[in-house]
C-alpha positions in Angstrom: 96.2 112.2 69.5 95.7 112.2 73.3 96.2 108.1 73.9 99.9 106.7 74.4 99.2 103.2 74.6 95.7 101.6 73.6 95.2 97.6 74.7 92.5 95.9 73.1 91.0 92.1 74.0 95.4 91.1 74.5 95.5 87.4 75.3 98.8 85.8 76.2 98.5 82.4 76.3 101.8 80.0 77.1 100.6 76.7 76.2 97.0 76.2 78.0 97.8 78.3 80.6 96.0 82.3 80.1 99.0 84.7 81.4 96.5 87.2 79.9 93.1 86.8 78.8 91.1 89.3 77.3 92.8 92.2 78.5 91.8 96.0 77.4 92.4 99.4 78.7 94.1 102.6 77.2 96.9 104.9 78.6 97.1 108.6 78.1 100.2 110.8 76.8 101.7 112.9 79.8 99.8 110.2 82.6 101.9 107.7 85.3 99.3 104.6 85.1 99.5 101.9 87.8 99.6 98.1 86.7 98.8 96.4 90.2 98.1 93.2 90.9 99.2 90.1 92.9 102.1 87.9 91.8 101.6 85.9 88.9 98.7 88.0 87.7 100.0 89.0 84.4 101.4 92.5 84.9 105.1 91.5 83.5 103.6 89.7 80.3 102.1 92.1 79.6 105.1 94.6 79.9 106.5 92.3 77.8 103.9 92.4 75.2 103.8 96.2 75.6 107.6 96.6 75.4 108.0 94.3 72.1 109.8 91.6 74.3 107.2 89.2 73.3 104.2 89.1 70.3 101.2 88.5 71.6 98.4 85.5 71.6 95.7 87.7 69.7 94.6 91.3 70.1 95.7 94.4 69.0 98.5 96.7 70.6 99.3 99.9 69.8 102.0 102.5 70.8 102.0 106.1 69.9 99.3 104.6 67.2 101.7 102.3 65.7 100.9 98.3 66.1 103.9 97.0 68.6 104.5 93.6 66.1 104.3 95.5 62.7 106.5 98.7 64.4 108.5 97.2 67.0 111.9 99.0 66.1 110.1 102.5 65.7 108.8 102.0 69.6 112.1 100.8 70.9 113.6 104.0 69.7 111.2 106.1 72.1 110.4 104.0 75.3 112.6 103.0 78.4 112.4 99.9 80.5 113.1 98.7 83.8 112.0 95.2 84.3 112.3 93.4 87.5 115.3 91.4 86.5 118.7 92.6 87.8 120.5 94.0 84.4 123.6 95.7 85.2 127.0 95.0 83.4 129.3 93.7 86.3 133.0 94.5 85.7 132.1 98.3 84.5 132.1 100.9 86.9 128.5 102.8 87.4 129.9 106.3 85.9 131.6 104.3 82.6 128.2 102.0 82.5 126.1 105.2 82.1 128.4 106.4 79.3 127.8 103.0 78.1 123.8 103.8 77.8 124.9 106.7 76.8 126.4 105.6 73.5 123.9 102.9 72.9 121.5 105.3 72.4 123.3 108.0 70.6 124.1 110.5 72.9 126.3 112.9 72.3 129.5 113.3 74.3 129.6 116.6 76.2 125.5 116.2 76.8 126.2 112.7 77.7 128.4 113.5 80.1 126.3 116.8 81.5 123.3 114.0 82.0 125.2 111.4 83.4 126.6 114.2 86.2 122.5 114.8 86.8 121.7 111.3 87.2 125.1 111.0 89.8 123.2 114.0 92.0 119.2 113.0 91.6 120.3 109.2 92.7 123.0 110.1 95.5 125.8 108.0 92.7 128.8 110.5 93.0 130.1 107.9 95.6 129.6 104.9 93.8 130.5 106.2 90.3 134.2 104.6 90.7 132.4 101.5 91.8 132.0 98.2 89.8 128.4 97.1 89.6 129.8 93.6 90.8 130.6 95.4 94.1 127.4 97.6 95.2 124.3 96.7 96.5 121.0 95.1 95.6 119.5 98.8 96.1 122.6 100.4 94.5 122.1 98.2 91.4 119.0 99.2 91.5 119.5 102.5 91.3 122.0 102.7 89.2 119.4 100.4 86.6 116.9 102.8 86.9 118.8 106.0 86.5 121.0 104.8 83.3 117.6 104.9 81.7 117.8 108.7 81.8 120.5 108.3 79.9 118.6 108.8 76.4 115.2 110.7 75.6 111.8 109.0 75.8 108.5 109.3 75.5 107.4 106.5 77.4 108.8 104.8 80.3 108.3 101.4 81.6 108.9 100.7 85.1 108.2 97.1 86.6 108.4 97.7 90.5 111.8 99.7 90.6 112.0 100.5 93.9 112.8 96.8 94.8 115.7 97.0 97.5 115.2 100.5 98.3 115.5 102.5 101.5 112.6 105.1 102.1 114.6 108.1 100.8 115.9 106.5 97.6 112.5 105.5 96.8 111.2 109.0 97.2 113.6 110.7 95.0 113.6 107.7 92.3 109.8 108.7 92.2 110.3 112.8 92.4 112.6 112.5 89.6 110.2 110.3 87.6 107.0 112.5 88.6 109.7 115.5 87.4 109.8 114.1 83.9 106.1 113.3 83.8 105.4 117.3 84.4 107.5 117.5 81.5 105.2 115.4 79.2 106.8 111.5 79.9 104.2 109.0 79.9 104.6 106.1 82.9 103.5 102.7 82.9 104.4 102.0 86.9 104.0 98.7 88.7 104.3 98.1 92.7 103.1 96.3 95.8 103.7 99.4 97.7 100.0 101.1 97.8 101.8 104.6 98.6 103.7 104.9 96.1 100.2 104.3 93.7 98.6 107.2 95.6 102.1 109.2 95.1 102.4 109.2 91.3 99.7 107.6 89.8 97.2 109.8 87.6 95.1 106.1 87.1 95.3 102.8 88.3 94.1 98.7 86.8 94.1 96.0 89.1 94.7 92.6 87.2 94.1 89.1 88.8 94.4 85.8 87.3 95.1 87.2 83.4 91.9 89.7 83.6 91.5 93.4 84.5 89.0 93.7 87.5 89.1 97.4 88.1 90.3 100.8 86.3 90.3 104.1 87.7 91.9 106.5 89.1 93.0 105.7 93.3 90.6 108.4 94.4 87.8 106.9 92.6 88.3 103.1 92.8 88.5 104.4 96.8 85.0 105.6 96.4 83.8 103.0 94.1 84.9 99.4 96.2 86.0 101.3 99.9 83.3 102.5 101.2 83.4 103.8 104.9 85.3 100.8 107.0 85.0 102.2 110.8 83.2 104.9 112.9 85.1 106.0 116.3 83.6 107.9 119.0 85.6 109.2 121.4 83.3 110.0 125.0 83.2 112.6 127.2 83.4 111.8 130.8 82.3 108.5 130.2 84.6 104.8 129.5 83.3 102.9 126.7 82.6 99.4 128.5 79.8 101.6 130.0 78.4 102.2 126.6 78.6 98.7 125.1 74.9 97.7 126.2 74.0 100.8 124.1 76.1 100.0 120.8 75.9 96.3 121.1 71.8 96.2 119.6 73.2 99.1 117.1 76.3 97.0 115.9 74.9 93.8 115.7 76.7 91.8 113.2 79.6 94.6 112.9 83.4 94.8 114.6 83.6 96.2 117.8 86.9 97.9 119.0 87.6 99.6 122.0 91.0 101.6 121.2 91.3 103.9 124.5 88.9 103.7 127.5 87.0 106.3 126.4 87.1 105.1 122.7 84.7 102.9 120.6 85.4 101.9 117.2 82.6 100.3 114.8 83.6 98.9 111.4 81.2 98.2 109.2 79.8 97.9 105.6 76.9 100.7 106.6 79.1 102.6 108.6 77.4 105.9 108.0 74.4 105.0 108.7 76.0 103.3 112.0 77.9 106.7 112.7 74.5 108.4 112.8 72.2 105.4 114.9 75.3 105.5 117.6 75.1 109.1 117.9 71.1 108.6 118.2 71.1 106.6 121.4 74.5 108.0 123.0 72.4 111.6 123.3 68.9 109.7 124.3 71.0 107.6 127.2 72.5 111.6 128.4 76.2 110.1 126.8 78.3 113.3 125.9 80.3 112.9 122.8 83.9 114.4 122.4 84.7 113.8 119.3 83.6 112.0 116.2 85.7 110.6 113.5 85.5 108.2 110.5 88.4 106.2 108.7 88.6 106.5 105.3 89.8 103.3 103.6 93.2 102.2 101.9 93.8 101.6 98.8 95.4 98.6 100.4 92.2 97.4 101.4 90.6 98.2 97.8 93.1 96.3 95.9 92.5 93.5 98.8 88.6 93.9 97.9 89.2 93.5 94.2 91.5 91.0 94.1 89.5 88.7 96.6 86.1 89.4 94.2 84.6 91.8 96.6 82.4 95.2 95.5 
């Protein structure tokens, strides 16, 4: 069986209100798949669905093809989770709250110990590890959450925007040591506002507003699918670009004008191809030499923007 996780038609309803309505989509083994969407969309419900936290409305659930109400304690046994709340046990020390995990989940003493030295390394710890939780950081809580979960073996991992309160270099290695595991068959179910990190370790990607999913596919292709070509810049040769704008103006009517250097105009627009090549046109008819010629791709920032906001 190739599919981790299969959604189908989950509704999550608390009272009248729709937390998630109608949602489908499935998730497979040895794949980090992005959960994205804008606060209050539904993403952590339906973690909590997903993680056995909470039964569902209606719909059917199922994790490594075994229903998540009827098999609940069978999944526990084989995922990990890190939700947004802060869970850390305050008057232990981070090296004797690993060992804690540790022993929660079975592990056995001398490869306890060899794992929790690993997860000290991979998360910069070996400093903190004589440090009460009470005492560190939000980041270094943060860490510290994330890499316990290492603790134990898995086969799915649940991460709900765990690089909350971390620098630039922690959040890197948090997600090389994550992408690590996936190479070695994990399964991810990753959520984040931070669009790089998306591009970084995602293999697909959902975008959920208001209960519903609006988009699946993978970064690269909901890029081609909602983005489109945003901006055309030319930069001129021996020429400024006021002395141009009587040219593009007819050309661009309707579209953004920008002029980033004075030899530089920039045209966004919806048709922007078909601008790039109408610019070029009249620049050569009107003797304008051209230096260079570039086009911007878009965001994925800008796609989830476009889906969230109804666009296509």
């Amino acid at each position: 069986m190739e599919t981790c996780i299969i959604v189908s038609d989950l509704h999550m309803n608390y009272g009248h209100v729709a937390a998630v309505d109608g949602v489908s989509f499935d998730v497979d083994y040895g794949k980090v798949f992005g959960f994205l969407g804008p606060n209050g969309a539904g993403k952590t419900t339906t973690i909590k669905v997903l993680t056995t936290l909470v039964h569902p409305t209606s719909g059917n659930v199922s994790i490594f093809g075994k229903d998540v109400v009827k098999n609940a304690r069978e999944i526990k046994k084989r995922i990990g989770v890190v939700l947004q709340e802060p869970s850390f046990e305050g008057n232990l020390t981070v090296e004797k709250a690993l060992d804690l995990y540790g022993i929660m989940w079975g592990v056995a003493g001398e490869r306890r110990r060899d794992r929790a030295r690993e997860l000290f390394d991979r998360f910069d710890l070996a400093e903190l590890r004589s440090k009460k939780n009470d005492e560190l950081s939000i980041g270094q809580r943060r860490r510290v959450q994330v890499a316990r979960e290492f603790m134990h073996d898995m086969d799915l991992l649940f991460l709900d925007e765990p690089t909350v309160g971390l620098d630039p270099a922690a959040r890197r290695t948090l997600l090389d040591y994550v992408k690590k595991h996936v190479h070695g068959g994990l399964t991810v179910f990753f959520t984040t506002h931070i669009m790089e990190e998306v591009e970084y370790l995602c293999d697909e990607m959902a975008i959920i507003n208001k209960g519903k999913i609006m988009a699946i596919d993978t970064p690269a292709g909901l890029k081609q699918k909602y983005g489109g070509v945003k901006a055309v810049e030319i930069k001129l040769r021996g020429a400024k670009a006021k002395s141009v704008m009587e040219i593009v103006k007819p050309l661009a009517e309707g579209s953004a004008i920008e002029i980033p250097a004075e030899d530089t105009i920039r045209v966004s627009s919806a048709e922007a191809q078909d601008m790039l090549v109408k610019m070029i046109q009249a620049l050569a008819k009107n003797s304008v030499q051209i230096e260079s010629v570039s086009v911007n791709s878009p965001t994925l920032e800008e796609v989830f923007l476009t889906v969230v906001n109804g666009g296509s």
